[in-house]
N, C-alpha and C positions, 0 to 999 in steps of 0.2 A: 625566212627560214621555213621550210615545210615541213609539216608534222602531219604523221600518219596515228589516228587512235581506231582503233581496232576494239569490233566488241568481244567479250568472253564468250569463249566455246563452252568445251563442258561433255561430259559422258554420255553418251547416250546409248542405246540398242540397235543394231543392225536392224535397218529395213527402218529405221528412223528419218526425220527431216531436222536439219538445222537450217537456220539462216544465221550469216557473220555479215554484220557492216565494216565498213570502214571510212573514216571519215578525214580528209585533208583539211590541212590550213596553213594559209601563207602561201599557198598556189594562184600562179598567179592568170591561170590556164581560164579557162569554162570548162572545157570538158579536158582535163588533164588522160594522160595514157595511163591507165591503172591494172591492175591484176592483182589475183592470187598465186603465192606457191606456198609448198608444203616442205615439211620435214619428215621425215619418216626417221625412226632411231636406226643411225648405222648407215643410212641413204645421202643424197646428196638431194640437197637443195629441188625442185620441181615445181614446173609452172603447172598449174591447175587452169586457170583461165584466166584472161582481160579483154577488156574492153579498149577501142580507141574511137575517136570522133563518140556520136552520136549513140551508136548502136551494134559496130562492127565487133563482132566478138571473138573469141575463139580459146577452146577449150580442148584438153588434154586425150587422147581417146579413151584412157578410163576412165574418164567420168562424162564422158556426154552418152546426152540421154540420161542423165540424173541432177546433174549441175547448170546454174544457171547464176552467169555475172548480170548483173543490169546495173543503172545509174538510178540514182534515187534523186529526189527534186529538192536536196538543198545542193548547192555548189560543189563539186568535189566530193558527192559522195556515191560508194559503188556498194552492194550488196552480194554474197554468194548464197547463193540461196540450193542448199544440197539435201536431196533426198534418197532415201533408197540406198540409206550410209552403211557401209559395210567396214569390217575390221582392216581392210589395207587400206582403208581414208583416213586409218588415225596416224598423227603428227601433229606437229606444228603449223599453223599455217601464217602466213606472213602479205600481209597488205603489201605492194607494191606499187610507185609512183614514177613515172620515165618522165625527165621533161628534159629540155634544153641546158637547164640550168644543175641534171643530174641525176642519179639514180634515191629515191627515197623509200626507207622500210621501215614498215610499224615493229611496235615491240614483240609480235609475233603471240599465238592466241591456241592455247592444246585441245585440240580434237580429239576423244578416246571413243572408240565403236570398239563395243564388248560385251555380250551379255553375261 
C-alpha cells in the first residue's frame, strides 16, 4: 500500500519561497512518476509539475521560471521548491504518485500567498 505524506505549507507573502516535500512509502518503484497539483477554491484540480525517471521534469507555464520539482536522496522522495509565490499559487496542493499498480495522493497541504 503506498502512502504519500506531504509537508505542511503555511501562509506566506508574495514574492516569498517555499519548499513542500513529499514523501512515498510502500512503492515499490526507485524512482516512482510523482508530481504536484493544486487546488485553487472554486477551480478544478491542476498539475503544477513532476518528475519521471531520473530527472525529466515538467511544469505548468505559470509557474516555470519560479518552480522547481527535484528528487531528494531518500527513496521516493520529491520536493517543490517555489519561489517568487504570488496570490494565484494559493490552494491546496496535492503530492501525486503514477505507478503500474495505480493513481496515489497525499492528504493534500494549503498554500495561502497574501499579504
Amino acid at each position: 500500500q503506498v502512502q504519500l505524506v506531504e509537508s505542511r505549507g503555511g501562509l506566506v507573502q508574495p514574492g516569498d519561497s517555499l519548499r513542500l516535500s513529499c514523501a512515498a512509502s510502500g512503492s515499490t518503484f526507485s524512482l516512482p512518476a510523482m508530481g504536484w497539483y493544486r487546488q485553487a477554491p472554486g477551480k478544478q484540480r491542476e498539475l503544477v509539475a513532476s518528475i519521471r525517471g531520473f530527472a525529466a521534469t515538467n511544469l505548468a507555464d505559470a509557474v516555470k521560471g519560479r518552480f522547481t520539482i527535484y528528487r531528494g536522496n531518500a527513496k521516493g522522495t520529491v520536493y517543490l521548491q517555489m519561489n517568487t509565490l504570488k496570490p494565484d499559487d494559493t490552494g491546496v496542493y496535492y503530492c501525486h504518485l503514477d505507478s503500474s499498480s495505480g493513481d496515489y495522493w497525499g492528504q493534500g497541504t494549503q498554500v495561502t500567498v497574501s499579504s
